[in-house]
C-alpha positions as CSV (number, residue, x, y, z in Angstrom):
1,X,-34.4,-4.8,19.0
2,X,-33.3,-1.3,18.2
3,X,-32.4,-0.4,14.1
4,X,-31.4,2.4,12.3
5,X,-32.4,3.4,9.2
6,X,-31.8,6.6,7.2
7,X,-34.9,7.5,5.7
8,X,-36.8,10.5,3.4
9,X,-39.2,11.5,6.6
10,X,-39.6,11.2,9.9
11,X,-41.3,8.8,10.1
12,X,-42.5,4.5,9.2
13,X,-43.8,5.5,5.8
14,X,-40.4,8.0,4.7
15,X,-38.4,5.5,1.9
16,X,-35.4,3.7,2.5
17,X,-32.0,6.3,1.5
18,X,-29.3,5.1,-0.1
19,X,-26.5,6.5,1.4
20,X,-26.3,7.3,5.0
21,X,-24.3,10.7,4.2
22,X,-27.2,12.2,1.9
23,X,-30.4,10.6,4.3
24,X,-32.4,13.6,5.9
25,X,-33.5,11.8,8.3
26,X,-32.2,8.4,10.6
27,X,-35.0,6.4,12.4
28,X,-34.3,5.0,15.4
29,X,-36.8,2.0,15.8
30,X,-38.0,0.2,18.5
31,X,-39.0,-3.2,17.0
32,X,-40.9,-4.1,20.0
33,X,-43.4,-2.3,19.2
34,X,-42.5,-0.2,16.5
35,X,-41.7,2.9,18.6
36,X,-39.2,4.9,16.8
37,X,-37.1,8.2,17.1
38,X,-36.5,10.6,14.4
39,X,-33.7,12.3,14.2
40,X,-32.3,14.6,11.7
41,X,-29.7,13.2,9.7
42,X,-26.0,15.0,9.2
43,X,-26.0,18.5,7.6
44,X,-24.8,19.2,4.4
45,X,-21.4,20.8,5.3
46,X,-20.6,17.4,6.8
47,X,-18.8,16.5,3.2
48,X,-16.9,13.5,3.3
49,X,-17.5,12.9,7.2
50,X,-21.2,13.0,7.3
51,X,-21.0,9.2,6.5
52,X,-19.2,8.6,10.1
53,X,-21.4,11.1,11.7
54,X,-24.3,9.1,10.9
55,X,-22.8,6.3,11.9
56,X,-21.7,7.4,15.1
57,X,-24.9,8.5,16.1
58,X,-26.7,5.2,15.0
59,X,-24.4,3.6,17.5
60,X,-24.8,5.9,20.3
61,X,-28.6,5.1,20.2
62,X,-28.0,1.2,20.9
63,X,-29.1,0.6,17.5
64,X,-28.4,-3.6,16.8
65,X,-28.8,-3.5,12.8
66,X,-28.8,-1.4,10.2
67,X,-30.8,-0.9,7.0
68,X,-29.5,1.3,4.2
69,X,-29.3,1.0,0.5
70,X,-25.8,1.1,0.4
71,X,-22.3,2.0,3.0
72,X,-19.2,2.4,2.4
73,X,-17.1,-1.1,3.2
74,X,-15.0,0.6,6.0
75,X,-18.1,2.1,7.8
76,X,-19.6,-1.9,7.2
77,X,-16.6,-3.0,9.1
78,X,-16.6,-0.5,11.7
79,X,-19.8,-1.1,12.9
80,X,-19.2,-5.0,12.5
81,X,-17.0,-4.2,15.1
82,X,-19.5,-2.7,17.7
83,X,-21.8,-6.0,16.9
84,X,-24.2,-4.0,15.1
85,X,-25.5,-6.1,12.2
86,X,-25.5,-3.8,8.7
87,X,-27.5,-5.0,5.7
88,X,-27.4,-3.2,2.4
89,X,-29.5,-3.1,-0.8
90,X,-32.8,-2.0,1.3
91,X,-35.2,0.1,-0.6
92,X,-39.5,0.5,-0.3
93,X,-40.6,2.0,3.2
94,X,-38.8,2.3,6.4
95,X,-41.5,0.0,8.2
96,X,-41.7,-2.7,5.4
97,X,-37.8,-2.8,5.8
98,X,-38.4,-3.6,9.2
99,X,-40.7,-6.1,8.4
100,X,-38.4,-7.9,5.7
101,X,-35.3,-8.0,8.1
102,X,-37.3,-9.3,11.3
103,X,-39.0,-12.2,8.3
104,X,-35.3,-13.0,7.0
105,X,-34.1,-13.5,10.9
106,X,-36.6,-15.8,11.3
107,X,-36.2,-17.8,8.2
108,X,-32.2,-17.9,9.5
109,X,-33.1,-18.5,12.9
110,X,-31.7,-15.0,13.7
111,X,-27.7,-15.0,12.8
112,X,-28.0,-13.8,9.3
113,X,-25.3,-11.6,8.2
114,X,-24.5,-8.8,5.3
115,X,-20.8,-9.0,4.3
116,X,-19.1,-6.1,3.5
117,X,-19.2,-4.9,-0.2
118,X,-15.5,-5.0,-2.1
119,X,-16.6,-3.0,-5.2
120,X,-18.3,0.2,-5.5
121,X,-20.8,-0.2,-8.1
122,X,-20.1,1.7,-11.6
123,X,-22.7,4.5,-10.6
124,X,-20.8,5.6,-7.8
125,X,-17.6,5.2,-9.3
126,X,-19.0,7.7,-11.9
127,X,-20.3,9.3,-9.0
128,X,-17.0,9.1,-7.1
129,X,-15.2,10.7,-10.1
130,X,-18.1,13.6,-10.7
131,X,-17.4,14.9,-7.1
132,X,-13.4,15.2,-7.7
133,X,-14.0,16.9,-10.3
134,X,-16.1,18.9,-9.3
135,X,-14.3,19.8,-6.2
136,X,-11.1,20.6,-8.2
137,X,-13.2,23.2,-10.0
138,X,-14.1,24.7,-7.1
139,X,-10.8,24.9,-6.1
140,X,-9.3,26.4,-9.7
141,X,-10.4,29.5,-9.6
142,X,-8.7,30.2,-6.2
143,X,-6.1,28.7,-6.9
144,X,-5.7,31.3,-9.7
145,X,-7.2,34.3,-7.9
146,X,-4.1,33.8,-5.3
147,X,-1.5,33.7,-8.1
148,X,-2.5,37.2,-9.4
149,X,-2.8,38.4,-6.1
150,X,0.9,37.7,-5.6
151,X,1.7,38.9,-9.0
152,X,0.3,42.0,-7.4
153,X,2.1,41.8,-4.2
154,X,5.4,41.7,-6.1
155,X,4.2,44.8,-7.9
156,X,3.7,46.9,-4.5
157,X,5.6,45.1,-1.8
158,X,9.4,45.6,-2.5
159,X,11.7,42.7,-1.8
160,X,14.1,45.6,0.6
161,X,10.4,45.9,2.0
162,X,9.4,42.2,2.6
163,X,13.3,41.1,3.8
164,X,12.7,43.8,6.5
165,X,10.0,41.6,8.2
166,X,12.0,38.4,7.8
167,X,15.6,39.5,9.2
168,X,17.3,36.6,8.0
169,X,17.1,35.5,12.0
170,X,15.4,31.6,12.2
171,X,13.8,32.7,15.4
172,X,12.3,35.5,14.2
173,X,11.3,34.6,10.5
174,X,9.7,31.4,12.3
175,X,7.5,34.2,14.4
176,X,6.6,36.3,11.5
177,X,5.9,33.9,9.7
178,X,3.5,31.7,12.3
179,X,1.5,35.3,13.0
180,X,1.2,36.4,9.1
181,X,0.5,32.7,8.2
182,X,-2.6,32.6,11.7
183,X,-4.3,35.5,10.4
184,X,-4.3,34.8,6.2
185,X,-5.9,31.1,7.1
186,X,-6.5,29.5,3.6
187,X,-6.4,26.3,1.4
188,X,-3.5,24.0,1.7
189,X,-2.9,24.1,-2.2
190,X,-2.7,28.0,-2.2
191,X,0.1,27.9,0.9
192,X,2.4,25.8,-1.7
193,X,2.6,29.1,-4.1
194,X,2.6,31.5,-1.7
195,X,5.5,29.6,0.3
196,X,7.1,29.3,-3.0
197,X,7.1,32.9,-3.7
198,X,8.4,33.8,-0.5
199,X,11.8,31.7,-1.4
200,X,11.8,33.4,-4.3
201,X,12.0,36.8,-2.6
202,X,14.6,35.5,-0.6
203,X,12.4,34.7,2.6
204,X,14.4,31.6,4.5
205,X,12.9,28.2,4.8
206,X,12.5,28.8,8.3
207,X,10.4,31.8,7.4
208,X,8.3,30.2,4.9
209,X,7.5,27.0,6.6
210,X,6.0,28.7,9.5
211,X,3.6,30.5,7.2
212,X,2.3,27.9,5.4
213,X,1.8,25.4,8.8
214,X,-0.1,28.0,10.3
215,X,-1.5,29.0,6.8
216,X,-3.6,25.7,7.2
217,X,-4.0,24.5,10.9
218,X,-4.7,28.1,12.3
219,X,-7.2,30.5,11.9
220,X,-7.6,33.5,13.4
221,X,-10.2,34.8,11.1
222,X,-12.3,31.8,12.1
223,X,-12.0,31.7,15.5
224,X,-15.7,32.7,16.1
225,X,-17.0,30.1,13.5
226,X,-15.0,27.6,15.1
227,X,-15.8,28.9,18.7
228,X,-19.3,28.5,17.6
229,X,-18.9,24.7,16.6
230,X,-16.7,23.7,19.2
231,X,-16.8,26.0,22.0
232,X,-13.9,28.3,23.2
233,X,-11.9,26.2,25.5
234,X,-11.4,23.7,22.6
235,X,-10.7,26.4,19.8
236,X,-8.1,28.4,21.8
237,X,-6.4,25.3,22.4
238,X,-5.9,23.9,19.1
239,X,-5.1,26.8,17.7
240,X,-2.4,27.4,19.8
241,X,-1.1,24.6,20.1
242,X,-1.0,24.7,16.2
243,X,1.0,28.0,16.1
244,X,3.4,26.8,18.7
245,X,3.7,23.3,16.9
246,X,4.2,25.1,13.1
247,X,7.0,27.7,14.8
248,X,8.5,24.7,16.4
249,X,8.8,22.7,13.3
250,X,9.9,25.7,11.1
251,X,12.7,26.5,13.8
252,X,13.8,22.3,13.5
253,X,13.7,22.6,9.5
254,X,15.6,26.2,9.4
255,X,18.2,24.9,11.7
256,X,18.8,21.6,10.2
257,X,18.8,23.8,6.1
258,X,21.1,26.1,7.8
259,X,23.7,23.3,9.0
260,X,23.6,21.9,5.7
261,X,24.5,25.6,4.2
């Protein structure tokens, strides 16, 4: 039988993680006879997907239970789904979890099941709660830098200046818009103020729309990063499928405003 279990080290004697996400490391065991792998668990920049990625790889690796202090219900269900048996509330060493959930199959004649926890527990609502916060602080201070920036740009950038580069044409505004908004690739929140602004200026929807699609779903800037992750085939592809996508739907919403003009 082959389980998974996110653990401190490498190795039988590493302890029991709580949290797949946050585990260094994911044993791959053999419980035949006690042969496991050790591989590394997901890296920090997972965020909120290193959970899945852990979860995908446990699966990929035949593993048929796992042992972790605690999942979220969804990932519980998901791999309920691909028959793998998931039990929570392990702590103590990776081998003497092994040995406690080969005892309990025995005492239950091997069909024992883990349903999937409802609640989160009050520490990781607190928890929950810290890391919003946390990532709204983060977020704050860009949020603000990008406001004075465009209290800025309407200090240097005349509105004669900035109308010359969106004509007033849907076709064109879309264009301009998809190119300026591919190369200054940003946070979604920030795009909502500086799409704003531009209607203020006197930018058309069609304009303004554009910008912020591409604002978010392409980067030019990080097409190397992104290259480097995902190779180049896959990264010139989205990417221009996004720009094409974002002119298309800027060109849809300008000409349905501009019937209802």
């Amino acid at each position: 039988m082959i389980i998974a279990i996110p653990t401190s080290r490498p190795d039988l004697d590493g302890s029991v993680e709580h949290k797949l996400g946050t585990a260094a490391h994911l044993l791959i065991v053999e419980t035949d006879d006690m042969s496991f792998e050790a591989l590394d668990g997901p890296p920090r920049s997972s965020g909120p997907g290193a959970g899945v990625a852990a979860v995908s790889l446990a699966v990929s690796k035949g593993a048929q239970a796992l042992l972790v202090g605690h999942v979220a219900p969804h990932l519980v269900n998901a791999m309920q789904k691909q028959s793998v048996d998931v039990v929570t509330g392990v702590s103590g060493t990776a081998a003497e979890a092994v040995a406690d959930y080969l005892a309990s199959r025995e005492e239950a004649g091997g069909t024992e099941k883990v349903e999937p926890q409802e609640w989160l527990a009050p520490e990781e609502w607190r928890e929950a709660v810290h890391k919003s916060l946390r990532q709204f602080h983060s977020l704050l201070p860009r949020l603000i830098g990008v406001i004075l920036l465009l209290g800025l740009f309407r200090g240097v950038v005349s509105r004669e200046n900035l109308l010359s580069l969106f004509s007033g044409s849907i076709l064109e505004d879309s264009l301009w818009g998809g190119a300026v908004g591919s190369i200054l690739a940003g946070n979604p929140v920030n795009s909502y103020v500086i799409g704003e602004s531009l209607l203020q200026f006197g930018v058309g929807v069609a304009g303004a729309m554009a910008l912020m699609l591409t604002w978010v779903n392409v980067g030019v800037i990080q097409l190397p990063a992104e290259a480097a992750a995902l190779g180049w085939r896959f990264t010139l592809l989205r990417n221009g499928i996004g720009f094409v996508v974002a002119v298309f739907m800027a060109l849809c919403v300008g000409l349905w405003a501009g019937g209802l003009a």
